[in-house]
C-alpha positions as CSV (number, residue, x, y, z in Angstrom):
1,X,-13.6,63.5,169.9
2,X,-13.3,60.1,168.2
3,X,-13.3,59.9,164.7
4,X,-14.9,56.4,164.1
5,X,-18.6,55.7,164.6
6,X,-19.8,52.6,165.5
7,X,-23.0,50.6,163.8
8,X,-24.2,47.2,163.8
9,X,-24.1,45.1,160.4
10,X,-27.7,43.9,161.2
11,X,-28.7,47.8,160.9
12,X,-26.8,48.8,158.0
13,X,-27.3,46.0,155.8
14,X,-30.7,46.2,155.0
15,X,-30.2,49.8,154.4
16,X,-27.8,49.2,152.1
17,X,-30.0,46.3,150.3
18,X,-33.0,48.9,149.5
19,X,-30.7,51.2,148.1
20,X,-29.6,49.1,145.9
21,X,-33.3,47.0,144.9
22,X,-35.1,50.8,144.5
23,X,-35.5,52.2,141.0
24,X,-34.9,55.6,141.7
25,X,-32.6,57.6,144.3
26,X,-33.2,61.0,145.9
27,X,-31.2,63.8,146.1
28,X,-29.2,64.6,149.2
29,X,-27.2,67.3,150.7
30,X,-24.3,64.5,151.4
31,X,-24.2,63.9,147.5
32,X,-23.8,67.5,146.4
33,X,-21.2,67.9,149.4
34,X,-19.7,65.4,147.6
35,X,-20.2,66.2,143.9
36,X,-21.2,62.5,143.1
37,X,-23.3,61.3,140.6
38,X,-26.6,59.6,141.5
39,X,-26.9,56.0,142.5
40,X,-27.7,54.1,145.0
41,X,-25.8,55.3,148.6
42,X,-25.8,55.5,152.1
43,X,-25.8,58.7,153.3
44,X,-24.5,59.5,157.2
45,X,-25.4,62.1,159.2
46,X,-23.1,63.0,162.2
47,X,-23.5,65.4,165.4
48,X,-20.4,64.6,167.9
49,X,-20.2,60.8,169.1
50,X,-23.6,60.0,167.5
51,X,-24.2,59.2,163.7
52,X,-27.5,58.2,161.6
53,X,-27.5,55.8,158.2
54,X,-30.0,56.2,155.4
55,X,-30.8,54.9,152.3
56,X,-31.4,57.3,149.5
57,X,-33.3,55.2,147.6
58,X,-37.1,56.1,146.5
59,X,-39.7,54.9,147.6
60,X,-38.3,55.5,151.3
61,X,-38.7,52.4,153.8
62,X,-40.5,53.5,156.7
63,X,-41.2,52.3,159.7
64,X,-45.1,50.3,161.0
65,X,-45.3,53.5,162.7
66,X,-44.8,55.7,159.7
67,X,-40.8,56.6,160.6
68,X,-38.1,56.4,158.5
69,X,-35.9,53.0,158.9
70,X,-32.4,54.3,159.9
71,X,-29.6,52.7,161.1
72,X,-28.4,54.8,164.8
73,X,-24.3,54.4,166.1
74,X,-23.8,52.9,169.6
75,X,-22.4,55.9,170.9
76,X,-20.9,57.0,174.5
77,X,-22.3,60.1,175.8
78,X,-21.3,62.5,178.3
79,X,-23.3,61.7,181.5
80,X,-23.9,65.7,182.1
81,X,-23.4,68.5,180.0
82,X,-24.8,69.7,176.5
83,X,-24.8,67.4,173.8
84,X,-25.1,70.5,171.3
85,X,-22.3,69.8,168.4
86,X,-21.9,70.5,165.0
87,X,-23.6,68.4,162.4
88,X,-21.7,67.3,159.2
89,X,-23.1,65.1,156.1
90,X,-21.2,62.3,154.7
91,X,-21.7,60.2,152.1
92,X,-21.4,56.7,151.4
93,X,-21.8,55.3,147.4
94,X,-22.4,51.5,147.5
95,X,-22.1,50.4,143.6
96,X,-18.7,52.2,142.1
97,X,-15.5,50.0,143.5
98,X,-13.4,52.8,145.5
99,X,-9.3,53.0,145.4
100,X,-9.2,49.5,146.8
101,X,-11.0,47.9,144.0
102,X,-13.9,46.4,146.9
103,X,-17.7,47.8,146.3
104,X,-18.6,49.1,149.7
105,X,-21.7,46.9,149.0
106,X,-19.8,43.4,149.2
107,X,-18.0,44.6,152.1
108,X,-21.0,45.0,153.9
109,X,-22.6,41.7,152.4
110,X,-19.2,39.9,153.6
111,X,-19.8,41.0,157.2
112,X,-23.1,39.1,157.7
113,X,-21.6,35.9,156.3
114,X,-18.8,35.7,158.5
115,X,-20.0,36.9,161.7
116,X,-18.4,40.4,161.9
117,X,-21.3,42.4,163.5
118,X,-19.7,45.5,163.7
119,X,-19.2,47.8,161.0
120,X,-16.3,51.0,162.1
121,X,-16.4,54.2,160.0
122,X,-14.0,56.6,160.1
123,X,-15.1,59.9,159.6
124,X,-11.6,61.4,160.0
125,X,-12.0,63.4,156.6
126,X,-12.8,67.0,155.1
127,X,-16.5,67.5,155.0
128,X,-17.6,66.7,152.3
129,X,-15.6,63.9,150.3
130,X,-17.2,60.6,149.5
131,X,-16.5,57.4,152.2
132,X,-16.1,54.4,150.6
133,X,-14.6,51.0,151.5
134,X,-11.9,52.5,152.8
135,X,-12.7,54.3,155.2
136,X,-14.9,51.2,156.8
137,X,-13.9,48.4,159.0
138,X,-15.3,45.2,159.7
139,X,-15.0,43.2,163.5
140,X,-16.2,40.8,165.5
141,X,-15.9,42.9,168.3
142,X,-15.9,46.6,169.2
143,X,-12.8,48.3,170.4
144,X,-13.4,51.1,171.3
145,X,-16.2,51.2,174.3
146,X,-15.4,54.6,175.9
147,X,-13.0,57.5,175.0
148,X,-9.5,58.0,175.2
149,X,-8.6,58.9,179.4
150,X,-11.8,57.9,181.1
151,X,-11.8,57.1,184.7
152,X,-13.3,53.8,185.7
153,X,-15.0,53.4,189.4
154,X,-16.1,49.9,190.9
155,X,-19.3,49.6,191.2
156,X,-21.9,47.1,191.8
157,X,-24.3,46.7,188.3
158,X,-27.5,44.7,186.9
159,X,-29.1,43.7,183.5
160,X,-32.4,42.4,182.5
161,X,-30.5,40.4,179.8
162,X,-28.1,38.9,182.6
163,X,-31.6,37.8,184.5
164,X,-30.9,40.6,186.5
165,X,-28.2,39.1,188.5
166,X,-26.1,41.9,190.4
167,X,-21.9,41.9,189.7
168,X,-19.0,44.1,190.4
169,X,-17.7,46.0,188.0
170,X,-15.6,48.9,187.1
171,X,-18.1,51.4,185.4
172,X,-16.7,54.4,183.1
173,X,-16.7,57.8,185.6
174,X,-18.7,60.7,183.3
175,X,-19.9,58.8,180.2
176,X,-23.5,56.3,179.1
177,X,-24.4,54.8,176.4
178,X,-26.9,57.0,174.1
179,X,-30.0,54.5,176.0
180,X,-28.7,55.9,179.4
181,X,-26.7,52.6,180.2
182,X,-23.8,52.2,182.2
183,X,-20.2,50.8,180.5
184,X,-18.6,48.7,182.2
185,X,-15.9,46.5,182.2
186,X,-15.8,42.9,184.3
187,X,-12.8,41.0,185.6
188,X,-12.3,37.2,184.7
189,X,-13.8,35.6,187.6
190,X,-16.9,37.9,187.6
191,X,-17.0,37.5,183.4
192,X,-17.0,33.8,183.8
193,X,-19.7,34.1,186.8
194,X,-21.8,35.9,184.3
195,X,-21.6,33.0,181.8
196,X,-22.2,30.1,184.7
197,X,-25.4,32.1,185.6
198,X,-26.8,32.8,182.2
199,X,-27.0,28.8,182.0
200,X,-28.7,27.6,185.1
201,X,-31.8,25.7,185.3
202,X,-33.8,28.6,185.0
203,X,-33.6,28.6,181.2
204,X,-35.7,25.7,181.3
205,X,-38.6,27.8,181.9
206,X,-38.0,30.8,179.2
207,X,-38.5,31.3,176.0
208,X,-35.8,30.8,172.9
209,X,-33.9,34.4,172.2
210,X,-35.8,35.4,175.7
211,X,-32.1,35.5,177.5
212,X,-28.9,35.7,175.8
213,X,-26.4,33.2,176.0
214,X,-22.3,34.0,177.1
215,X,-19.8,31.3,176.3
216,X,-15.9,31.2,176.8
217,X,-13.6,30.0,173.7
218,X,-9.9,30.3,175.4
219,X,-10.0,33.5,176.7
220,X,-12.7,35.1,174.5
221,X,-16.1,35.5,175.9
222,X,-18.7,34.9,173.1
223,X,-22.4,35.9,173.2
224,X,-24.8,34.1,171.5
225,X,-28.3,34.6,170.7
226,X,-30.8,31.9,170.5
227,X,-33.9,31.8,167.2
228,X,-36.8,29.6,167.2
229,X,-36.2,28.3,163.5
230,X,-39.7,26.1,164.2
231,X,-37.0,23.2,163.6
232,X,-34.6,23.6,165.8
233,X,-33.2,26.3,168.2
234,X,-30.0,27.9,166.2
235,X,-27.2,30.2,168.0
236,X,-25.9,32.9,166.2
237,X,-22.6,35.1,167.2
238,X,-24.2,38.3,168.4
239,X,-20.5,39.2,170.2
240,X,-17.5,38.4,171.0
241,X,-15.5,40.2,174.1
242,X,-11.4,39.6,174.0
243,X,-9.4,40.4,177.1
244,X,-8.3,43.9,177.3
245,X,-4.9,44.9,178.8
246,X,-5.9,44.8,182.3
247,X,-7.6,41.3,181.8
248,X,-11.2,42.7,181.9
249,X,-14.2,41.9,179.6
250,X,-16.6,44.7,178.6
251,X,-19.2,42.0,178.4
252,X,-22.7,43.2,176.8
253,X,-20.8,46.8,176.0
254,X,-23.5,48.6,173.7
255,X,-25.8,45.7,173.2
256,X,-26.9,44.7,176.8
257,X,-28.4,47.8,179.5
258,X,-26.5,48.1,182.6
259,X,-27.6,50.1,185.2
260,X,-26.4,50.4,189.0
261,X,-27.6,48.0,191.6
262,X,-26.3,50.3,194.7
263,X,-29.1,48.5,196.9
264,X,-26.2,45.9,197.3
265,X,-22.9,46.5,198.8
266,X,-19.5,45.6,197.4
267,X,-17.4,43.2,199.4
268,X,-14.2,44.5,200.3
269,X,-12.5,42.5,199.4
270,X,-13.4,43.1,195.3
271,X,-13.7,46.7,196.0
272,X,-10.0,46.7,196.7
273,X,-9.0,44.3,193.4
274,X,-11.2,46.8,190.8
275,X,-10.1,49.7,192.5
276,X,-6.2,48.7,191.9
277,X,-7.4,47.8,188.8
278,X,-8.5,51.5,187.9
279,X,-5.4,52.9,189.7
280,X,-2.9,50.9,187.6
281,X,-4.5,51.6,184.2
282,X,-4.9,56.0,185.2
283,X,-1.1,55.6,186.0
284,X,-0.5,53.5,182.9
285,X,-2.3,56.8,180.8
286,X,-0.7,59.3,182.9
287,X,2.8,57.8,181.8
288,X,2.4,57.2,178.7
289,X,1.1,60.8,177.9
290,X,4.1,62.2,179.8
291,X,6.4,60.3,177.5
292,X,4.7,61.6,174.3
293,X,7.4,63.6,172.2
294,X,7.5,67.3,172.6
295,X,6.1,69.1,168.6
296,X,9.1,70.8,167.3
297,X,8.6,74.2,166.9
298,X,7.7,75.3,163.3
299,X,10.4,77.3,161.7
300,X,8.5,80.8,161.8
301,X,8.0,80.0,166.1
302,X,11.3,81.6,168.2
303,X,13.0,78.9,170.3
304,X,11.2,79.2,173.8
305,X,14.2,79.5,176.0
């Protein structure tokens, strides 16, 4: 099971803001876990894959409709099977500098400025001690879209935020996102397809922020958003996809919904190329596992001869 969550800066950020601004700060089963004094925190629940941010402060921020604001993980989930796991409490103090002298506060403030919209925590602890700076990361990307020995299967795939244009793609075998979409990953030519479509004539007659935007810098494929300022039109980095070993892009990975299109066949001709594709990288994994060193026995375990 992974040991990092996933969130999006855009989520947390606010959370973290009304922590701070409120007077007051209610007591929480993460903070006695952790034996921390009261102030303004984040506090994270987590059941498997999946992981929940709230403020603590008081008065709560709710929702038009009366929920509570929190910030969810984009998380992979297993296509079939019980999602029944254990649920720990963590907690995450935003005012006291941690071991590395950083407020968990400015981190989080520094994301927004320079365009890192993904915020990595790693949960890899005992239950119960406090997560500070630490044990968060800040990138411009996410990498890590599925888990660790995955399958991937070609397959053709649509998005409404790709104008529902229909691609090949190699899509992970067993796993969705948490809103029931497919991950997949695209090679170059389709990727680059992708961003010549999203930038036909079309545009012309849709709204501003109506359709993303994806863009190639070198090899990296950046999306973009478009807001209405009343001004002007501004882009803003909502992504940015680098090349992963096999050349692929997982363009839109946890931000845009994919979902099959098997109404259209595969040529055979790409079928082949992203099923060689999936082939090298399984062998890849199976190799590199084989050559993992053997664990010593400890020195109470007999020799097994």
């Amino acid at each position: 099971m992974p040991m990092r969550l996933w969130f999006r800066v855009e989520d947390v950020l606010p959370l973290a803001e009304h922590a701070l601004a409120c007077p007051t700060h209610r007591l929480t089963r993460a903070q006695i876990a952790a034996g921390e004094v009261n102030g303004p925190a984040l506090t994270l629940t987590r059941t498997g894959t999946r992981g929940v941010l709230r403020s603590n402060g008081v008065p709560a921020w709710h929702t038009p409709q009366g929920d509570e604001q929190v910030a969810f993980s984009a998380s992979w989930l297993p296509a079939t099977g019980s999602h029944d796991e254990p649920t720990e409490h963590l907690y995450l103090p935003l005012g006291p500098a941690g071991p590395s002298g950083r407020r968990l506060i400015d981190v989080l403030r520094a994301g927004g400025d320079l365009d890192r919209n993904w915020l990595a925590i790693d949960t890899d602890i005992w239950p119960g001690p406090t997560l500070d700076a630490t044990h968060v990361q800040l990138l411009d990307h996410r990498a890590e879209i599925t888990p660790p020995g995955v399958r991937w299967r070609p397959r053709m795939v649509t998005s409404p935020q790709a104008n529902h244009g229909i691609y090949p793609a190699l899509v992970a075998d067993g796993y969705t996102t948490d809103c029931d979409g497919l991950i997949c990953r695209f090679d170059q030519r389709t990727a680059r397809l992708i961003a010549a479509d999203l930038t036909g004539p079309w545009r012309l007659g849709t709204m501003p922020g109506e359709y993303p935007l994806l863009r190639f810098d070198g090899a990296t494929a950046v999306l973009l958003e478009e807001h209405d300022t009343g001004r002007e039109t501004r882009l803003d980095v909502d992504d940015r996809c680098y090349p992963d070993r096999d050349g692929y892009y997982s363009i839109g990975a946890y931000r845009w919904f994919w979902q099959p299109a098997d109404t259209t066949s595969m040529l055979v001709r790409a079928w082949m190329r992203l099923h060689l594709a999936s082939l090298v990288a399984r062998s890849r994994e199976i190799t590199a596992t084989s050559r993992q060193p053997q664990r010593a026995p400890a020195a109470s375990e007999e020799p097994r001869f």
